[in-house]
VOGU-3710 file (C-alpha; in Angstrom, 3 decimals, decimal comma):
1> xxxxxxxxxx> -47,770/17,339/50,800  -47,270/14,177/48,941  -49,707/14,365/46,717  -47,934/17,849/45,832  -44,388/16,059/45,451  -45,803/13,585/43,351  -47,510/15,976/41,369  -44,220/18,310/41,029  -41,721/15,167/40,350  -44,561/13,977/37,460
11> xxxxxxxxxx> -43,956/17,765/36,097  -40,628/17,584/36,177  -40,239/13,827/34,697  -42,706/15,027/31,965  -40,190/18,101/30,960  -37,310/15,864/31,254  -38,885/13,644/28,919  -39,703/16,719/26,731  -36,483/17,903/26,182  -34,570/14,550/25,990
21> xxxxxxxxxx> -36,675/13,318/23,211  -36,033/16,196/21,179  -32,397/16,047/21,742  -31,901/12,340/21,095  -33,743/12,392/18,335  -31,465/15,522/17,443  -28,661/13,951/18,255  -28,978/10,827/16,049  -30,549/12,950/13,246  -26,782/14,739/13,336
31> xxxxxxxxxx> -24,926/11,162/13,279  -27,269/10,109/10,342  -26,187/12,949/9,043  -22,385/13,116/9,284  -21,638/9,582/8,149  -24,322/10,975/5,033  -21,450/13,625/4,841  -18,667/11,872/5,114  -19,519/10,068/2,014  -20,920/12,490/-0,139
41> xxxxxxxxxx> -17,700/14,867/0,264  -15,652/11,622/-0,113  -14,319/12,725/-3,848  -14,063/16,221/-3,125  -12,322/15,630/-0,012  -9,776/13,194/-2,062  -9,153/15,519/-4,644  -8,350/18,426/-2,003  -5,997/16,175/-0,193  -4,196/15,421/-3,824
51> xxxxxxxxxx> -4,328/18,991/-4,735  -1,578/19,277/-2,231  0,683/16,864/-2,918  2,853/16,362/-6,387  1,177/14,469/-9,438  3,764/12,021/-10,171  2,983/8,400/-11,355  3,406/5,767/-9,038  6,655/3,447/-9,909  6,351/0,002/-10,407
61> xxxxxxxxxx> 8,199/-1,596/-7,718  9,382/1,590/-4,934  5,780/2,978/-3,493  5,392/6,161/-3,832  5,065/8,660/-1,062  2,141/10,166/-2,624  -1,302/9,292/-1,469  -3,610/7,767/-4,180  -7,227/6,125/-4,507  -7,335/3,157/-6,959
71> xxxxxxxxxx> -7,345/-0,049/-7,963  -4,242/-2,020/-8,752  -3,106/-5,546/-10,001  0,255/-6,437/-10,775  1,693/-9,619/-12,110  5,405/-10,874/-12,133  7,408/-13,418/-13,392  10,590/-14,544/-11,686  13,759/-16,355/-13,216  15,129/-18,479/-9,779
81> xxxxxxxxxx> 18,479/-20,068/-9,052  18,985/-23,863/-10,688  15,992/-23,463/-13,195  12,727/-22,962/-11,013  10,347/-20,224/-11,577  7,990/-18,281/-9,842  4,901/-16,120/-10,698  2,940/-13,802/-8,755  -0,851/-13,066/-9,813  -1,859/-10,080/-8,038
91> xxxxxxxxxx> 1,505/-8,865/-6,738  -0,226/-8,634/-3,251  -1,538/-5,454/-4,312  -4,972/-4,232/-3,389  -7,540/-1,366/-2,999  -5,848/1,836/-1,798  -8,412/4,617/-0,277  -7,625/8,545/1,250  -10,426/7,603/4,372  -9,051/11,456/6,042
101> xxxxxxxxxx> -6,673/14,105/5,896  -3,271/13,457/5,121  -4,017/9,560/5,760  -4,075/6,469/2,804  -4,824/2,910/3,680  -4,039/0,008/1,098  -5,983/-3,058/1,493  -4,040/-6,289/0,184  -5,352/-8,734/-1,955  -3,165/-11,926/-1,238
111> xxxxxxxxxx> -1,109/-12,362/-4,018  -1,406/-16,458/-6,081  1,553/-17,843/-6,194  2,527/-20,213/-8,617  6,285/-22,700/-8,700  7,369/-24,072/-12,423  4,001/-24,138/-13,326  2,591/-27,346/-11,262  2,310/-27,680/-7,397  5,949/-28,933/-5,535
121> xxxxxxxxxx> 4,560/-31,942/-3,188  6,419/-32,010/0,284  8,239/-35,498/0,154  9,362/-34,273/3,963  8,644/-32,335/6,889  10,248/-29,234/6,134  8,262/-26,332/3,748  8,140/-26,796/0,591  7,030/-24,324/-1,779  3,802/-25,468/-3,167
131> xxxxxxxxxx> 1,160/-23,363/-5,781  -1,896/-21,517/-3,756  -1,784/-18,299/-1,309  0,697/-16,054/-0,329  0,180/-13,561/3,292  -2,518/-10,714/3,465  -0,818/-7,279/3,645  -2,257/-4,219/4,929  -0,697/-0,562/4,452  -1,158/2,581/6,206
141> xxxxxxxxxx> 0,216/6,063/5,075  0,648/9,092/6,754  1,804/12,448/4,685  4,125/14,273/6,727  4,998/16,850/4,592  4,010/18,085/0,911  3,468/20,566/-1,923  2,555/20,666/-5,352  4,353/21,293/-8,454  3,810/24,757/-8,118
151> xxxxxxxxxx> 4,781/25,364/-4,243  8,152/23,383/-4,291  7,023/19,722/-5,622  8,040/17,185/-2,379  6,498/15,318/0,027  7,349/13,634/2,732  5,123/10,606/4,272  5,686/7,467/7,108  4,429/4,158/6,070  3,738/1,379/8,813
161> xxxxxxxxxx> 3,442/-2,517/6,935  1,532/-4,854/7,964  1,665/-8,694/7,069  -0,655/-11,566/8,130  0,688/-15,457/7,612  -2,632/-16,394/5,973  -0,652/-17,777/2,915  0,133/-21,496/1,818  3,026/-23,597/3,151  6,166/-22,021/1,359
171> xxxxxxxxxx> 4,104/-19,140/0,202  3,756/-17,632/3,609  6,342/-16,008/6,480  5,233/-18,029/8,794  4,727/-15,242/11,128  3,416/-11,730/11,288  5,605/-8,736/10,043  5,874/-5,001/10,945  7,618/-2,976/8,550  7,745/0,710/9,382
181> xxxxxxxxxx> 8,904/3,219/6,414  10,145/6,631/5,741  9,488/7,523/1,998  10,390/10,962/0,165  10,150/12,393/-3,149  11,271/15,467/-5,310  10,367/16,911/-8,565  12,272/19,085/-11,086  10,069/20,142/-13,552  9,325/16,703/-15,465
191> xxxxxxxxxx> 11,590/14,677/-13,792  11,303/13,149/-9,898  13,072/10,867/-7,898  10,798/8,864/-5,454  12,812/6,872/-2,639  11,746/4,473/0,770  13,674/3,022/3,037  12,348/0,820/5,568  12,849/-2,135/7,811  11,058/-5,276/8,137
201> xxxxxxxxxx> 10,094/-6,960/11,989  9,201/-10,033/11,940  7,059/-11,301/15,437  9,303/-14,415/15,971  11,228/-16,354/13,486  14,108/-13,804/13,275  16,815/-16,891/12,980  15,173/-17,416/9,785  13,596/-14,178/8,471  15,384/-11,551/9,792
211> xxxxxxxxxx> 15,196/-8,213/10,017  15,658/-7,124/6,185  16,539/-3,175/5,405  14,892/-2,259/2,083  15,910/0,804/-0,029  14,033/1,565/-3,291  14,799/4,142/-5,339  12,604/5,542/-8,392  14,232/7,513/-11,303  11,510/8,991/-13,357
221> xxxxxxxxxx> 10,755/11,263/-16,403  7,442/12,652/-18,427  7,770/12,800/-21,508  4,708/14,671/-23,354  1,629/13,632/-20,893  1,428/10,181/-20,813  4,923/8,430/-21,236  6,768/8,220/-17,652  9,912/6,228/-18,379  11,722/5,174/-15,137
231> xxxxxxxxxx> 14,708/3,556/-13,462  14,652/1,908/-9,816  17,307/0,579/-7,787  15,865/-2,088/-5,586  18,481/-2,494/-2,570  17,877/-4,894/0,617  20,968/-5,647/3,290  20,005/-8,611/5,380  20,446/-8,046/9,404  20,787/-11,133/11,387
241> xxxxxxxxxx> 18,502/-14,537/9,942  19,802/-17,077/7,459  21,288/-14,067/5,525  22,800/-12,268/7,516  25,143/-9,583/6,291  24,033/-10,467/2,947  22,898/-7,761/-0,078  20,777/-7,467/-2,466  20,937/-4,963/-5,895  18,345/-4,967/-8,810
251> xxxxxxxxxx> 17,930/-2,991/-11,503  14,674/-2,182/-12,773  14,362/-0,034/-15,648  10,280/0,422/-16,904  7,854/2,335/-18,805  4,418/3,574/-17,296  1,712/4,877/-19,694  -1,259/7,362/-17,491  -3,114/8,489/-16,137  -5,566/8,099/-19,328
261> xxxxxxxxxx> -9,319/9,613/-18,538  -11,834/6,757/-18,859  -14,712/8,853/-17,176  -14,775/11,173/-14,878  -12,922/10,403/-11,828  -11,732/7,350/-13,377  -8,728/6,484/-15,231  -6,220/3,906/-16,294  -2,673/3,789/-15,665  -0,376/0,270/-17,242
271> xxxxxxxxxx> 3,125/-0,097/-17,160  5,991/-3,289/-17,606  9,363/-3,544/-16,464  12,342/-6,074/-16,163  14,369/-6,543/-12,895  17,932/-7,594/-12,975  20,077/-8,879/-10,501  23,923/-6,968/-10,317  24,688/-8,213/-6,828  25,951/-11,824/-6,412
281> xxxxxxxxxx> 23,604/-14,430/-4,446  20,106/-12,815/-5,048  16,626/-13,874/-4,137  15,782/-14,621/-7,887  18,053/-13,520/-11,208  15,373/-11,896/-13,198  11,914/-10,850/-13,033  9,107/-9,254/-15,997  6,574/-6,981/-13,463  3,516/-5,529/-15,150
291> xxxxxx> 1,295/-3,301/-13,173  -2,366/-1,559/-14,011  -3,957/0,445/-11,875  -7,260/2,378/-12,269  -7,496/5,409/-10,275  -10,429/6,736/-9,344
//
């Protein structure tokens, strides 16, 4: 009798072993092979998900709604209160992918900050601003609503901000911020009007920071292909922090050139703009902004 059991449970353990093998292997083999998928539809897959949405450029200061893959650098130069100036390399602006459906993350690259031209040395204990790093941002988009230009030409999509205080003294919050978004667009023919409004959390430091309500507004126009001339309104009210009840207005009239085909799936979009101050007590006066991006 137990010689028979033993001989039954080795059957048993054998056909076990059998079919699991088979399986696992199966199973595995299907992983491999989804990731494997995942990336080789990767450009169709984008180019489905922008099929759906309008093809608008994206303006140089307001982001767009839209979900795009690129590259993009931007670089600014700001006129300050009592002389001092201050220029962005980078424009914290980063590598923006379409990972799934409806969905568009934007990777930061901390943006270099440079005061005057030379490094400000701290002759205290407070912050000073001083040349090097500013914060790592992170982006995530989610498209709420859309069509193309030929099914009604909107789109609706929620943004949620994300900022890290990796930067330099004086080039950094000092804390982590949150800033969730609502953004919207709508196109008549060649002309669009692209618009966000969001708010910005900051996790502690609120008697200094804040809690900032941006509105950007993008005024835009093709003319021909390749000439997208544009006018933004750049509006924050400051809610509670060192300026509270405070507001901001800029003006920001620009000129994008794109998207010009390089190859293939690649292509180049530039454009340059100049922000004004029209509001009393600004951040900075002026600013030049250039942006290029290359799409892919």
């Amino acid at each position: 009798m137990t010689r028979h059991l033993r001989t039954t449970g080795l059957t048993i353990l054998i056909v076990i072993v059998s079919i699991a093998g088979p399986c696992r292997a199966q199973s595995t083999s299907s992983f491999g092979s989804a990731i494997e998928d995942y990336f080789v539809n990767w450009f169709p897959r984008v180019t489905k998900i922008q099929s759906e949405q309008p093809h608008w450029v994206t303006p140089l200061v307001t982001v767009t709604p839209r979900l795009e893959e690129e590259y993009r650098y931007d670089q600014s130069w700001q006129a300050n209160p009592h002389g001092i100036a201050t220029d962005s390399f980078g424009g914290g602006k980063g590598l923006e992918l379409i990972p799934f459906q409806n969905t568009e993350i934007i990777l930061g690259v901390p943006a270099w900050i440079a005061h005057s031209g030379h490094i400000v040395h701290s002759t205290s204990k407070k912050d000073v601003a001083t040349d090097g790093w500013a914060d790592e941002t992170f982006l995530i988009k989610y498209r709420l609503l859309s069509a193309n230009e030929g099914n009604g030409n909107y789109i609706v999509t929620a943004f949620m901000g994300f900022s890290a205080p990796t930067g330099v003294r004086g080039n950094s919050a000092g804390h982590a911020l949150f800033t969730p978004t609502l953004a919207a667009g709508k196109g008549f023919g060649n002309f669009d009007v692209q618009s966000t409004v969001g708010v910005m959390f900051p996790n502690g430091g609120e008697d200094r920071l804040g809690w900032p309500l941006a509105w950007n507004t993008a005024f835009q126009y093709r003319i021909y292909k390749y000439f997208w001339p544009e006018i933004e309104t750049n509006y924050t009210w400051f809610a509670q922090g060192a300026r509270t009840g405070q507001n901001q207005l800029y003006l920001t009239p620009g000129l994008l050139l794109g998207r010009f085909p390089i190859h293939g799936r690649v292509g180049l979009t530039i454009g340059a703009g100049y922000q004004v101050a029209v509001t009393h007590h600004p951040s900075y006066n002026n600013a030049v902004i250039l942006s290029a991006r290359i799409p892919f």
